[in-house]
N, C-alpha and C positions, 0 to 999 in steps of 0.2 A: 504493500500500500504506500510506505513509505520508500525513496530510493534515491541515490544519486550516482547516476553512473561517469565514470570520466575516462573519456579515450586521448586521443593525440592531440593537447593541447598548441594550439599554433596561438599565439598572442597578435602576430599581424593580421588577422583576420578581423581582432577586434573594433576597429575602426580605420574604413578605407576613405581617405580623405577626400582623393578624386572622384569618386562614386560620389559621396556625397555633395563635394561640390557642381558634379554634372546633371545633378537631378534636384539640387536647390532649388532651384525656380520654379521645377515642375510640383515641390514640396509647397513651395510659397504660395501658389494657387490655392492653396485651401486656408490661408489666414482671412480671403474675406468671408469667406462662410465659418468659420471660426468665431469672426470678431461679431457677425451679422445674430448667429445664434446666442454669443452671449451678451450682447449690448442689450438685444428686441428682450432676450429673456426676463435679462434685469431688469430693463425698464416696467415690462410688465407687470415682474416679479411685485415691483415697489407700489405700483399702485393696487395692485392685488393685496397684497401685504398689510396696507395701510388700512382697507376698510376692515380685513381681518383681527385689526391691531383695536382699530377702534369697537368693530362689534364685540370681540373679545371680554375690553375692559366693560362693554353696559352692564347692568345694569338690568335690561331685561333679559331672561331667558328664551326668548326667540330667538334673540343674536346668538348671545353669549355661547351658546349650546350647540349652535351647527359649526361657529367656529372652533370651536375645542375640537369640535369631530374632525372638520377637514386640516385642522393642523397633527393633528397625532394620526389623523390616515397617511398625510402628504410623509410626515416626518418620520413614519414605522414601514415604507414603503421606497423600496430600493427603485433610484431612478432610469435605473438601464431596464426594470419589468415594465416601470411605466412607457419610457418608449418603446417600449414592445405590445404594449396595450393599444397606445395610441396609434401606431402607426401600420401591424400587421392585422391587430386585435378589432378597432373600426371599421375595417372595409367589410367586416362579418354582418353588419349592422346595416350597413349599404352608406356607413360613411367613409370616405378615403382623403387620405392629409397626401399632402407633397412630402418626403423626408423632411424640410428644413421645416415645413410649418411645425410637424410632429413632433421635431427638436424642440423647438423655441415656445410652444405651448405647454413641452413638457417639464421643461426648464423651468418656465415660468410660473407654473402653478405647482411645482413641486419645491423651490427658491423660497415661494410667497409664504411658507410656512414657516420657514425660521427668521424670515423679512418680518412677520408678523410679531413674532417673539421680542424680536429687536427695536422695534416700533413701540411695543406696546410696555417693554421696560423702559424705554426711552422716554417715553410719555411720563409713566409714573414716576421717575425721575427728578419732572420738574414740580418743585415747591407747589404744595398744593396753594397757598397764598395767590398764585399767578393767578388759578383761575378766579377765586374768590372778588381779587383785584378787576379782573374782565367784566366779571358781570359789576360790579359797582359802577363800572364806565361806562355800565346799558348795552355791552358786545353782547351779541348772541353766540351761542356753542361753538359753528362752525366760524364764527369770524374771531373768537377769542383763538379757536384753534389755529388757523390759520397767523394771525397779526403777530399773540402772543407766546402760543406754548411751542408752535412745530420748529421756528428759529430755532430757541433754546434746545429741544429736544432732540432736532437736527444738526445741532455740535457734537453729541452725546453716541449718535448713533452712527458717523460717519466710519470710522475704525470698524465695526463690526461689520457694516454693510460693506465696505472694502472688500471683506475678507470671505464675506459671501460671493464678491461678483468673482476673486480672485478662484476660489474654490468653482464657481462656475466655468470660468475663461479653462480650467482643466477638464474638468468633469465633460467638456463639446467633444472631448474625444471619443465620448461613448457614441456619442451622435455615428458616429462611423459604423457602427453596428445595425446602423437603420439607412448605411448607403449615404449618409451626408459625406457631398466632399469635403470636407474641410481637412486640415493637416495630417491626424495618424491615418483617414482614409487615401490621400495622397499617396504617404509612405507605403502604405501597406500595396498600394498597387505597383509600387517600383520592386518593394519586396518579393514580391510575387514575381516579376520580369526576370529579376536580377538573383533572386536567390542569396542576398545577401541581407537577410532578416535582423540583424546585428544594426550596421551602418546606419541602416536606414530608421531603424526605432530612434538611434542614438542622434542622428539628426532631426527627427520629429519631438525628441526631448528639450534639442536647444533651442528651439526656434518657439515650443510654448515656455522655455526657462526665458526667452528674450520679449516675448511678447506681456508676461510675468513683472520680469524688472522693469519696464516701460511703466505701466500700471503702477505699479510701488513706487515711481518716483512722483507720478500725479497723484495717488493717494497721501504725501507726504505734504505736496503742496496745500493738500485742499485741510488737511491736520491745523497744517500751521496757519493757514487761514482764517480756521474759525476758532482758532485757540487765541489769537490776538482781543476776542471778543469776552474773555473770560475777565 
């Protein structure tokens, strides 16, 4: 069950540099369906998240209670079954998604679950006095929400949401399992040509390591931005 077998270890095989660089570009073709699936996801993700965040915290149990469910289905629910639901699983139904739609819906309403988590601490967060303050100013709910708490709460929550979209910007590579071109499906079709399954991962690793550190240098900016506001 358990095993590891080792025969004629060649170490140059490990990584051929030219191969890699001859099929770069062909690899590079899938960063914009890369960036396409996890941008739309997020985006989505956030504004899903956010009603979730708020019916969450009501108050009534009509909200409160179908949120709880779809956050602990989304978040006890492994995302590569879901795109396999979504995307081989509806055509059973007589509904059929494009891959990339199948990605980026599945992204995004499985994302909006811990978007919500993060929202909805975030929220709780700010001094209950704020709202207190809003209504003595005559603000209604959504405009005290909006004027007053989501600024504040939206300093608080930046760092985690980062770290969600960055955990996204990896997780597209499952996307390849549903045929999305994006990067390790790229790779995996040079691997297949070329029979060099090694090279080609290790180049599909640098290229989400670089597209990775990109993103963390704008997460940093946007840190220090709203941290000046403290």
């Amino acid at each position: 069950m358990f095993g590891i077998e080792i025969n004629d270890v060649n170490l140059e095989k490990l990584f051929v540099p030219e191969r890699a660089w001859e099929n770069l570009p062909f690899v590079l073709e899938g960063v914009p369906y890369t960036l396409l699936v996890a941008i739309l996801g997020m985006l989505l993700g956030l504004v899903i998240g956010f009603f979730l965040a708020v019916a969450r915290g009501s108050g009534n149990r009509l909200f409160r209670w179908p949120a709880r469910l779809y956050i602990t289905l989304m978040r006890g629910t492994p995302i590569l079954v879901y795109l396999f639901v979504l995307y081989f699983g509806l055509p059973v139904v007589g509904i059929t998604l494009s891959a990339s739609m199948a990605a980026i819906i599945g992204f995004a309403t499985n994302s909006a679950a811990y978007i919500a988590e993060i929202n909805r601490s975030s929220l709780n967060s700010v001094d209950h006095g704020q709202w207190e303050s809003a209504r003595a100013l005559g603000f209604s709910y959504w405009k005290s929400m909006r004027r007053i708490i989501m600024p504040q709460a939206t300093r608080i929550a930046i760092p985690p949401l980062a770290n969600v979209f960055l955990d996204i910007l990896k997780a597209t590579s499952l996307a390849a399992m549903i045929s999305v071109p994006e990067i390790l499906n790229k790779a995996q079709i040079v691997a297949g040509r070329t029979t060099d399954s090694l090279t080609m991962y290790i180049l599909a690793a640098m290229v989400y390591l670089t597209l990775t550190l990109i993103f963390s240098v704008f997460q940093d900016y946007l840190e220090r931005r709203y941290n000046k506001y403290l």
